[in-house]
C-alpha positions in Angstrom: 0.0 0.0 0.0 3.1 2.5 0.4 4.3 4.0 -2.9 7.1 6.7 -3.2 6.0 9.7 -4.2 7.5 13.6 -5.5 6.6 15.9 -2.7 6.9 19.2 -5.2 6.7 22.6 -3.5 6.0 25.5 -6.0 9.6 26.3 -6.7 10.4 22.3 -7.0 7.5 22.8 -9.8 9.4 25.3 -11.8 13.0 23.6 -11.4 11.9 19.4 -12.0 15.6 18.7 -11.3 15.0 19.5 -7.8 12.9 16.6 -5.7 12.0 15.7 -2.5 10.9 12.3 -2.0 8.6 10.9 0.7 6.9 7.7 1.4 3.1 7.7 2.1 0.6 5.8 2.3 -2.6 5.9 0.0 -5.3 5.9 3.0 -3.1 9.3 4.4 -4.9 11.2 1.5 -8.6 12.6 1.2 -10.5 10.6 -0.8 -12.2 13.3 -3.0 -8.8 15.2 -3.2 -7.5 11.6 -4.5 -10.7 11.4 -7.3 -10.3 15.3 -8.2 -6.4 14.8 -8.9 -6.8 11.1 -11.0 -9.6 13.0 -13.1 -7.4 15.8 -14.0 -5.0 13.2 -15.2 -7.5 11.2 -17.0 -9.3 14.1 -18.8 -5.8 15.5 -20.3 -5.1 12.1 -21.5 -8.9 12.0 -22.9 -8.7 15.3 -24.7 -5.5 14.3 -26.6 -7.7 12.0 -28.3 -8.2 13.2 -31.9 -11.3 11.9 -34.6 -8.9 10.0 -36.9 -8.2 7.9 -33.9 -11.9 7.1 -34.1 -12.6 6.0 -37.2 -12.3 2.5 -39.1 -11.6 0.4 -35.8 -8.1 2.2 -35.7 -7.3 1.2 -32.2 -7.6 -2.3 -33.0 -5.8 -1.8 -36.8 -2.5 -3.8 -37.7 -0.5 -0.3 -37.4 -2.4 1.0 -34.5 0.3 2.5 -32.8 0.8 4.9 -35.7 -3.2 5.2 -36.0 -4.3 5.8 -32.3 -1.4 6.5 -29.7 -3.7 8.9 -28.0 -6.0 6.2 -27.6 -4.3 3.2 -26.8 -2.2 5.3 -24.1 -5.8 5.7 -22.5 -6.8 2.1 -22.6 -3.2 1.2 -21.4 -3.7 3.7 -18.6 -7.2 1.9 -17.4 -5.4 -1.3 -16.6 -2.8 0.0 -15.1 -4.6 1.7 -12.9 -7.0 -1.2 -12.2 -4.4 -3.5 -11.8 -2.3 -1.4 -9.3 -5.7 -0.8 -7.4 -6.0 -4.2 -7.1 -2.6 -5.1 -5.8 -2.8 -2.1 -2.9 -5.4 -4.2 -1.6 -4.4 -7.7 -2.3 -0.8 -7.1 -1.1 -2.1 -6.1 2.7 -2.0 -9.4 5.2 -3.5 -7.6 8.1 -7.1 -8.2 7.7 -7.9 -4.5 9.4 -5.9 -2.5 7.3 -7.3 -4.3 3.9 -10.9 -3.5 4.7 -10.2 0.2 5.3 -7.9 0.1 2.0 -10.9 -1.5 0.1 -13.2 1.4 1.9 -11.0 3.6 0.9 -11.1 3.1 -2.2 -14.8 2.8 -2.9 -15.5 6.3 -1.7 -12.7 7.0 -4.3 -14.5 5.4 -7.0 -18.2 7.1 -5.6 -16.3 10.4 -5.2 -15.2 10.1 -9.3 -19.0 9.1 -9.9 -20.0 12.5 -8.4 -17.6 14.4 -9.7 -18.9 13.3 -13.7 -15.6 11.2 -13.7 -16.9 7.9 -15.1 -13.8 6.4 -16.7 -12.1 7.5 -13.7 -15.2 5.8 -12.0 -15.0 2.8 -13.6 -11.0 2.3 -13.0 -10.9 1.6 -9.9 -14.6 -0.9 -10.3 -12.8 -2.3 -12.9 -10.0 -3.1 -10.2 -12.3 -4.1 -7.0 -14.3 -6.6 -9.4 -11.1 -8.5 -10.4 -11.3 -12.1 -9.1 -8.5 -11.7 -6.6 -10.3 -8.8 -5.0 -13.8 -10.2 -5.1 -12.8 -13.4 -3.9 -12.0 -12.0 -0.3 -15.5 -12.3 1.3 -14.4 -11.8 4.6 -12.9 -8.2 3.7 -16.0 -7.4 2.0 -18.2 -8.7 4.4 -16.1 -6.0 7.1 -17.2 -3.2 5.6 -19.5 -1.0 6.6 -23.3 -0.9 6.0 -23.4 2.6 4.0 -20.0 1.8 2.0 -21.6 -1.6 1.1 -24.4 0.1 -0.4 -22.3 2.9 -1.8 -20.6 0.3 -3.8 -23.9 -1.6 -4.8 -25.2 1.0 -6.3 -22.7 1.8 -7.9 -22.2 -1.6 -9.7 -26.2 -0.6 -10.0 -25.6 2.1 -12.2 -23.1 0.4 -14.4 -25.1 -2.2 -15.0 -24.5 -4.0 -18.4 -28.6 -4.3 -19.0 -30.6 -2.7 -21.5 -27.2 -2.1 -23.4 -25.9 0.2 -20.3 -29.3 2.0 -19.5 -28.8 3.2 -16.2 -25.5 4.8 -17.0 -27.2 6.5 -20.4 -29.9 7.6 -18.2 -27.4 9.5 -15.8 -25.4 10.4 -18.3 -28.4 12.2 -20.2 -28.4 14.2 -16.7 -25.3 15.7 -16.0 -23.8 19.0 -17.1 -20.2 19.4 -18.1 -17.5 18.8 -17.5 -17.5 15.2 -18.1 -15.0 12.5 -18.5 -17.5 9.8 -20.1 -17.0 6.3 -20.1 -14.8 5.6 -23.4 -15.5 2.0 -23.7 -18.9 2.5 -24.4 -18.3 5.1 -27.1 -15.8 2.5 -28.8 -18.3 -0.4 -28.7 -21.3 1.6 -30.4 -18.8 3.0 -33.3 -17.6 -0.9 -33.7 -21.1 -1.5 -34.2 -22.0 1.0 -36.4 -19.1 -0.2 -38.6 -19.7 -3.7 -38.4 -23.2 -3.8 -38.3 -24.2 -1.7 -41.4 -22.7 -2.1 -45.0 -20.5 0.5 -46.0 -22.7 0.9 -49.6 -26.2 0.4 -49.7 -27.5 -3.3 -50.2 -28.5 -4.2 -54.2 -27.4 -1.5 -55.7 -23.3 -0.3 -57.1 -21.0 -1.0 -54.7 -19.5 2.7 -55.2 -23.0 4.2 -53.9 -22.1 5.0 -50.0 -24.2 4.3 -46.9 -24.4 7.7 -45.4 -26.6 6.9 -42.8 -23.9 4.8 -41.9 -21.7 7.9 -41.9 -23.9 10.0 -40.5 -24.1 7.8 -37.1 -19.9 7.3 -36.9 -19.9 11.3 -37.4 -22.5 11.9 -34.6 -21.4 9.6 -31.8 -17.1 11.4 -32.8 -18.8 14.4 -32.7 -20.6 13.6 -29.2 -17.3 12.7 -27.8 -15.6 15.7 -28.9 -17.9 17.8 -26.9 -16.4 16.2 -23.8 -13.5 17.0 -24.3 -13.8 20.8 -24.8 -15.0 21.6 -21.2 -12.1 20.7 -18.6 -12.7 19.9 -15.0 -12.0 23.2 -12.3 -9.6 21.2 -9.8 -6.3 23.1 -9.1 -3.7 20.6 -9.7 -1.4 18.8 -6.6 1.4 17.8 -8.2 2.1 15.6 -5.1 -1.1 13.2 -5.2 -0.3 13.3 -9.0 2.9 11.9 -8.9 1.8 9.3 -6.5 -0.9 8.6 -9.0 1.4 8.2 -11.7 4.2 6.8 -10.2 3.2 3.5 -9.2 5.6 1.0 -7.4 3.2 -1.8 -6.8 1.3 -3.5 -10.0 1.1 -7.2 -9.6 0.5 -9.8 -12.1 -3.0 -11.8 -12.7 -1.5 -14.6 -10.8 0.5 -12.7 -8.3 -3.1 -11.2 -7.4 -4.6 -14.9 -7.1 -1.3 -16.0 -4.8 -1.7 -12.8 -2.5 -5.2 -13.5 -2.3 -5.3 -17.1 -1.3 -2.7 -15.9 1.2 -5.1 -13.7 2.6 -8.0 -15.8 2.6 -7.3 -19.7 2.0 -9.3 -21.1 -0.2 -12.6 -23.4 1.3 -12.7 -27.1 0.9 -15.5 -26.2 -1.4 -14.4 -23.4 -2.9 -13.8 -24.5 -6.5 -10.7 -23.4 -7.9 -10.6 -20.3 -10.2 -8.5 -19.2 -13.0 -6.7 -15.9 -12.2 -9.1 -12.9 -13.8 -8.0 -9.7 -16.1 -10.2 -6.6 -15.7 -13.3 -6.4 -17.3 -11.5 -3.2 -18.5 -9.2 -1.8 -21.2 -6.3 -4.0 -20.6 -5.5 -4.3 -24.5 -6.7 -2.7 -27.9 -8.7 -5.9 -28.5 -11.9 -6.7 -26.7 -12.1 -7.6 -22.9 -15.7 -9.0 -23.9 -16.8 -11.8 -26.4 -20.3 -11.2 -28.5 -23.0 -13.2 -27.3 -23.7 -14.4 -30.8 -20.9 -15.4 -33.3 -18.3 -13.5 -35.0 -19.4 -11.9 -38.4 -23.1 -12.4 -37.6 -23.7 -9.2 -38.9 -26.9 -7.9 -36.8 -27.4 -4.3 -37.9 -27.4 -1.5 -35.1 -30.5 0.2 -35.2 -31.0 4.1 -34.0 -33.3 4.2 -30.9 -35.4 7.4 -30.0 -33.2 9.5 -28.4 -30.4 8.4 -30.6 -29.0 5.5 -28.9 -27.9 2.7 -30.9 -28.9 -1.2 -30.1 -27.6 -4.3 -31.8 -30.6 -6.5 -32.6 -30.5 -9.8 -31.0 -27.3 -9.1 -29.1 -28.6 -7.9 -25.7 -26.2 -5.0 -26.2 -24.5 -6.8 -28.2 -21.3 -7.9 -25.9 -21.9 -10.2 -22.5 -18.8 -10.0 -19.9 -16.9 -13.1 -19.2 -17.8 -14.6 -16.0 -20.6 -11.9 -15.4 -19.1 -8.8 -13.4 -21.6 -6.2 -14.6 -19.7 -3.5 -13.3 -16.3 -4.3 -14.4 -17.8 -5.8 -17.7 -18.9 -1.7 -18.2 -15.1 -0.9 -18.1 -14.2 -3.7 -20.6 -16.2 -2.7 -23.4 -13.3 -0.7 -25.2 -11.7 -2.4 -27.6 -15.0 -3.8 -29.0 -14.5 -7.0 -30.9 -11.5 -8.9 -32.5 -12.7 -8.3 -36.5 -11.4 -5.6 -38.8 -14.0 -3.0 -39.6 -14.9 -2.6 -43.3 -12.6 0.3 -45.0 -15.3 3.2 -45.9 -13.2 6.6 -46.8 -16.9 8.3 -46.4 -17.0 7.7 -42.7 -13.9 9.3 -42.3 -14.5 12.7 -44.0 -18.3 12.4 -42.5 -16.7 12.1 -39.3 
């Protein structure tokens, strides 16, 4: 749980050359101070984003790194952070201590779900729902009644039903600034690419499907918005460091080992592979479809302009069920190429 962070007075800020070091320990710092700081972080990563990352499945292209290094260095940065979250509280063998960590870092996540931080939100969900962390029932079942509800509701609102309606219905409700949930964007433009033909059905192939276009453009569009409007924090460069400066990120079977240290697995307990994240951890999907690859159901426009797979449920189920981490995996949408259109890029 301790990591080594830059203590940077003002001057230190001016001169980097000059640092202090000192060794705290995460449950030392405000909570809300902690979700402010990590959303400042996250929303300057999120408005480096530009459209031409967007477009064509570029994230998940054979030159990615070239195409979207924006984007993958956010979807690299939600599993770091969900990973490291999951080790602070996996590494502590004092049973005490591991409950108020995991406390701690639920009114982290509920403080970021105030504060219109949802990908910040969802980090550290991501990294409580992991299998190592969920496992521990006896450090859940130690925490207190009004932080066990605060974290039911908000695996409530996250919910993977009726293709993410909760959050869409809170997210219809807020003002911004806002650091939306980037997954979700990614799946519906994966949809809308591999759902709908690039030209329209029976007629010349060089005739383009600009509804098509016309939905890729809106949803780019939507997420540009976001980004304008930046969150009125003032920075501390010393939580920020300690935020980016991680010393403690443990494997998926480090986690398990830590865990089963912590709390021994039951007679009856069956045995469990370790888990990754229902989160970002790669450019491809953390999800698999619930039908097969290539089915090609078409996304429909709802009223209200939200977009549906038919006969998909939302099109994606999470592995192993975790609603609320499954919300955070929906990134990198699925493992297929998207078709090449050229109008969806100048439309977007």
């Amino acid at each position: 749980i301790f990591a080594t962070a830059l203590e940077t007075t003002i001057d230190e800020k001016l001169n980097p050359a000059v640092v202090r070091q000192r060794t705290f320990s995460v449950l030392e710092l405000d909570a809300v101070e902690v979700a402010k700081q990590l959303t400042l972080l996250e929303h300057e990563m999120f408005q480096k984003v530009s459209p031409s990352e967007l477009v064509k499945q570029a994230w998940n292209s054979a030159n990615k790194h070239e195409r979207a290094p924006n984007l993958l260095r956010v979807i690299e940065r939600f599993n770091e952070v969900a990973f490291w979250i999951a080790g602070e509280v996996c590494s502590i063998s004092d049973a005490k201590t591991r409950t108020s960590t995991l406390r701690h870092f639920i009114q982290i996540a509920s403080a970021c779900f105030q504060l219109n931080a949802f990908n910040a939100c969802l980090q550290v969900i991501a990294g409580l729902n992991m299998s190592a962390v969920a496992r521990m029932k006896k450090t859940w079942s130690r925490l207190p009644a009004r932080h066990q509800r605060a974290w039911e509701e908000l695996n409530h609102v996250m919910d993977t039903s009726g293709n993410y309606a909760n959050y869409r219905a809170h997210l219809a409700s807020v003002k911004p600034p806002v650091l939306p949930c980037l997954g979700l964007f990614l799946s519906e433009l994966t949809f809308i690419e591999e759902g709908n033909p690039s030209s329209l059905p029976g007629r010349d192939k060089s005739i383009r499907n600009f509804q098509r276009c016309r939905m890729v453009a809106e949803r780019i569009a939507q997420l540009m918005r976001y980004q304008e409007t930046k969150f009125p924090f003032e920075e501390d460069v010393r939580i920020q460091a300690l935020l980016m400066k991680r010393t403690l990120v443990l494997t998926e079977d480090q986690l398990q080992q830590q865990s089963l240290l912590n709390e021994p697995r039951k007679k009856k307990e069956p045995r469990k592979v370790a888990e990754s994240p229902r989160s970002l951890r790669s450019p491809r999907t953390m999800m698999r479809k619930t039908n097969s690859q290539g089915s090609g159901d078409e996304l429909k426009e709802t009223e209200g302009g939200e977009t549906s797979a038919e006969g998909t449920n939302g099109g994606y189920a999470a592995e192993g069920g975790e609603a609320a981490a499954a919300a955070a995996a929906a990134a990198s949408s699925s493992s297929s190429s998207a078709a090449a259109a050229s109008s969806s890029s100048a439309a977007a």
